[in-house]
C-alpha positions in Angstrom: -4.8 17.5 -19.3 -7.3 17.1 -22.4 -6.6 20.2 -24.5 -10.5 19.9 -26.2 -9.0 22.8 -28.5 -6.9 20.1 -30.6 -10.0 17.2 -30.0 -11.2 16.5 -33.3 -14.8 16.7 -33.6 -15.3 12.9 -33.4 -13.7 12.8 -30.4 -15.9 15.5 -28.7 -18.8 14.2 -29.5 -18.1 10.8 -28.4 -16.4 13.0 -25.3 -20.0 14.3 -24.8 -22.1 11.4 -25.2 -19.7 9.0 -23.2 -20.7 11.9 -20.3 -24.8 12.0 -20.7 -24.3 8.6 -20.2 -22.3 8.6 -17.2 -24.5 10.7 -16.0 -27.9 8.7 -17.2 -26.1 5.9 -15.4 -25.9 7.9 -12.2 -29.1 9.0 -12.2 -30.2 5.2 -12.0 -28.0 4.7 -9.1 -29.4 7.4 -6.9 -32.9 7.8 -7.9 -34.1 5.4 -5.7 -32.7 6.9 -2.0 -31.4 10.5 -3.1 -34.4 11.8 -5.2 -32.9 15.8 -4.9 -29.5 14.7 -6.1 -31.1 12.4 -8.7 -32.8 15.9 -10.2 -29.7 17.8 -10.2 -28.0 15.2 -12.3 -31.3 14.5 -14.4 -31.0 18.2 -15.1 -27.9 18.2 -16.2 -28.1 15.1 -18.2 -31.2 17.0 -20.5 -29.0 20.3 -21.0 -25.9 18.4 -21.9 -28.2 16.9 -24.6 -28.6 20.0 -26.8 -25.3 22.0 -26.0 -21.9 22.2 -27.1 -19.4 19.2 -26.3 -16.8 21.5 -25.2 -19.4 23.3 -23.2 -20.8 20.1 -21.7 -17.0 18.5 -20.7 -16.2 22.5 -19.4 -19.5 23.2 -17.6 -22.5 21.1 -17.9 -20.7 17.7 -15.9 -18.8 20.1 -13.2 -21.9 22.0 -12.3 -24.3 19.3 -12.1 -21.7 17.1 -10.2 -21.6 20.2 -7.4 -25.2 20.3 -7.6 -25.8 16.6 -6.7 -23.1 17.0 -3.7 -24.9 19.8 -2.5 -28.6 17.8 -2.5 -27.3 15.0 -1.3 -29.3 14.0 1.9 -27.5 13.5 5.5 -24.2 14.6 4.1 -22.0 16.8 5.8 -21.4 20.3 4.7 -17.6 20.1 5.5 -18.0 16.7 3.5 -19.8 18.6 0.7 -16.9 21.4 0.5 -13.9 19.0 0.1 -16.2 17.0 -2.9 -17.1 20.3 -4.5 -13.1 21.3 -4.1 -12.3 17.8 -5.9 -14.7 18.3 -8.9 -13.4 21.7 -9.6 -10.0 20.6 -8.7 -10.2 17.7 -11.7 -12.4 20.3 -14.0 -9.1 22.5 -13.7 -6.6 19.7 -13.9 -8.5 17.7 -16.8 -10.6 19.9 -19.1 -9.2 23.2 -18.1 -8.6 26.2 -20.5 -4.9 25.7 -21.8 -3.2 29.2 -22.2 -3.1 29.5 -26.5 0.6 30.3 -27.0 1.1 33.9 -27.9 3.0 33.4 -31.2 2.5 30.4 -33.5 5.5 30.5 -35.1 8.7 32.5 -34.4 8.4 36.0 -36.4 10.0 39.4 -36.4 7.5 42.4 -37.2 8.5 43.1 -40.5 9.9 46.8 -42.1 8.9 47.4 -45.8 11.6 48.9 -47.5 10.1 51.5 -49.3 13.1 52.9 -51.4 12.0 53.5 -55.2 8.4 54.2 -54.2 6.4 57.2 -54.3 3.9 57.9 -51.4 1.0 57.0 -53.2 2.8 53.4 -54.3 3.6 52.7 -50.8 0.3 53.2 -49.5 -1.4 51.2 -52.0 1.6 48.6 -51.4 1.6 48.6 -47.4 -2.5 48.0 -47.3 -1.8 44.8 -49.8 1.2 43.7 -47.6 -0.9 44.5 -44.5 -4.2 42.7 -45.7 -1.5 39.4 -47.1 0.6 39.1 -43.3 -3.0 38.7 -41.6 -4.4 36.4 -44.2 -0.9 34.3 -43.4 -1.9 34.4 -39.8 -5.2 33.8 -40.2 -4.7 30.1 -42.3 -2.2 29.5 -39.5 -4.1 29.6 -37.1 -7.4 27.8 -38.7 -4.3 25.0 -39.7 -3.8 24.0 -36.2 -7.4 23.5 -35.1 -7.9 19.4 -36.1 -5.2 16.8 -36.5 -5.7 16.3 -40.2 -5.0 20.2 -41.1 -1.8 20.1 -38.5 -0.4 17.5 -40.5 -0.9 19.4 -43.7 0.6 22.3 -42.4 3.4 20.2 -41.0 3.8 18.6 -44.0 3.7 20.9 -46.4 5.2 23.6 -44.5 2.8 25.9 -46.0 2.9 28.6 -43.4 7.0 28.8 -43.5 6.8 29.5 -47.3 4.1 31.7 -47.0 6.2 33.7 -44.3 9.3 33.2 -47.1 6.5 34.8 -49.5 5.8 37.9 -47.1 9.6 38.5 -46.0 10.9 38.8 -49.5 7.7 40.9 -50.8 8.9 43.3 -47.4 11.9 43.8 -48.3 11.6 44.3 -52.1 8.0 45.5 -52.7 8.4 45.8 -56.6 8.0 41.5 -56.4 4.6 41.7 -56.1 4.2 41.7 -59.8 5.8 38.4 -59.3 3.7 37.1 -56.3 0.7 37.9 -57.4 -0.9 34.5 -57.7 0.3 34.0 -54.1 -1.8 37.1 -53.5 -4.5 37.2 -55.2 -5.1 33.7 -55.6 -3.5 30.7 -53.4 -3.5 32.5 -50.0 -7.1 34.0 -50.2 -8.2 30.7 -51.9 -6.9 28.6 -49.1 -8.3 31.0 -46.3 -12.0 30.9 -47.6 -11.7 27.2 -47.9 -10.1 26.8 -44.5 -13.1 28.8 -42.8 -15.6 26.9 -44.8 -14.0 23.6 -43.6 -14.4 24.6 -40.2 -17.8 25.5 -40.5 -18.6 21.8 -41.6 -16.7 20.4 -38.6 -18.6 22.1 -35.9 -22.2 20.8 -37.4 -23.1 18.7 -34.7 -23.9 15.8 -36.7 -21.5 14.9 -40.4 -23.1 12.7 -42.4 -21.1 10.7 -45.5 -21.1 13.1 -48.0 -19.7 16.0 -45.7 -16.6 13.5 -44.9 -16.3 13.1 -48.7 -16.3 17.0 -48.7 -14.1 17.2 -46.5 -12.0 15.0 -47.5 -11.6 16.6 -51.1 -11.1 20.1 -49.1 -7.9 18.6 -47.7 -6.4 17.3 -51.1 -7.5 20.9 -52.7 -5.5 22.2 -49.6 -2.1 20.3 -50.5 -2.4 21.5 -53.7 -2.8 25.0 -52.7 0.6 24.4 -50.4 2.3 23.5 -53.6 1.3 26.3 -55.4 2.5 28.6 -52.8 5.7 26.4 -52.3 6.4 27.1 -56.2 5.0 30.8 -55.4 8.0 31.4 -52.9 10.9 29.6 -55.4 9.3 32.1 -58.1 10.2 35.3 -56.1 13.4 34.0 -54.9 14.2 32.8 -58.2 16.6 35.9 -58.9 18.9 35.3 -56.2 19.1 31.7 -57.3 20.2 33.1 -60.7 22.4 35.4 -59.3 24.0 32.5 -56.8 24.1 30.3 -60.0 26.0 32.9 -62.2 28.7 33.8 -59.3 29.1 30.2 -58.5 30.1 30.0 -62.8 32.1 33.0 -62.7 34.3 31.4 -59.6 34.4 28.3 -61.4 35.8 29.4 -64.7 38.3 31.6 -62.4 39.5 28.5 -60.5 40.5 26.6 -63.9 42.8 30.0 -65.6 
């Protein structure tokens, strides 16, 4: 099966054209003794022309392939079920929806611990936290749609130290003074960058200088991944220190 959902956009529109051509090619084949069928597929060869690629692979080829069986001239109708049953039996099997997997990565729902603040604090605190975990989400998700971002995110492994970022700020909330560029700045900057990137890629037609765009948005994009990598060492930092400082202690033990 052809999961169009991770097709770059190169490959759809070539997916696309490739199929108003198949069907300008069929068209030629048929004009000439099937002039009904030859409509149905000269039909569908205009519409495909100014929709979607998805749409066209999906919809547009299926339904004008059923149409053309069912014009067909001195073809049984038993003859015209079991084609019809094959093209929607090879829409399913080849271009069919794929069921999205229901979590991205493996998560628990997270508990804020809320010890040390008043209820005003914690309010304040849970609708940052709140709008930070759906932000994380949100940039994985938009991570996974091309090739190019899923090997940043695979990369970089952004999203696990973003999660790192999130898990530590639930369970001590008073770090947020420390992860406030992580935030404030890195995640929201990546977000808005990743939605304008995908705003590029479904133009129907990239010319040079959106490549070179884009192409700058994914190096901006590492860097953002570093930063938040460096965000999530300076929150757990303390724990290194303490780990650092028992490790000593045991040490100096070991040599009385």
């Amino acid at each position: 099966m052809f999961d169009l959902e991770k097709l770059s956009k190169k490959e759809l529109r070539r997916g696309k054209w490739l199929t108003i051509l198949a069907l300008f090619i069929g068209v030629g084949a048929i004009s000439p003794v099937q002039a009904a069928a030859s409509s149905a597929l000269t039909a569908g060869l205009l519409v495909a022309i100014f929709v979607a690629p998805k749409t066209v692979l999906r919809w547009i080829l299926p339904l004008a392939l059923i149409a053309a069986t069912w014009s067909f001239s001195g073809v049984s109708w038993l003859l015209q079920i079991v084609l019809t049953v094959a093209v929607i039996g090879a829409r399913q099997v080849l271009v069919g929806h794929v069921k999205a997997p229901t979590k991205l990565t493996t998560q628990t729902k997270l508990k804020i611990n809320g010890q040390g603040l008043n209820k005003r604090d914690l309010t304040v605190f849970k609708a940052v936290f709140n709008r930070t975990n759906d932000s994380v989400t949100h940039v994985e998700q938009l991570l996974t749609e091309t090739n190019g971002l899923r090997k940043i995110a695979t990369e970089t492994e952004v999203i696990r130290y973003a999660r790192g970022v999130v898990k530590e700020l639930a369970d001590d909330p008073t770090q947020l003074t420390d992860a406030d560029d992580f935030v404030y700045t890195h995640l929201p900057n990546m977000e808005k960058i990743l939605m304008t990137y995908h705003d590029i890629i479904s133009h129907e037609m990239i010319d040079e200088s959106d490549k070179q765009q884009l192409a700058a948005a994914r190096d901006v994009l590492r860097q953002l991944a570093d930063q938040i990598q460096q965000d999530y060492r300076r929150i757990t930092r303390d724990d290194i220190t303490s780990l650092q400082d028992q490790l000593d202690t045991a040490k100096r033990t070991m040599r009385k």
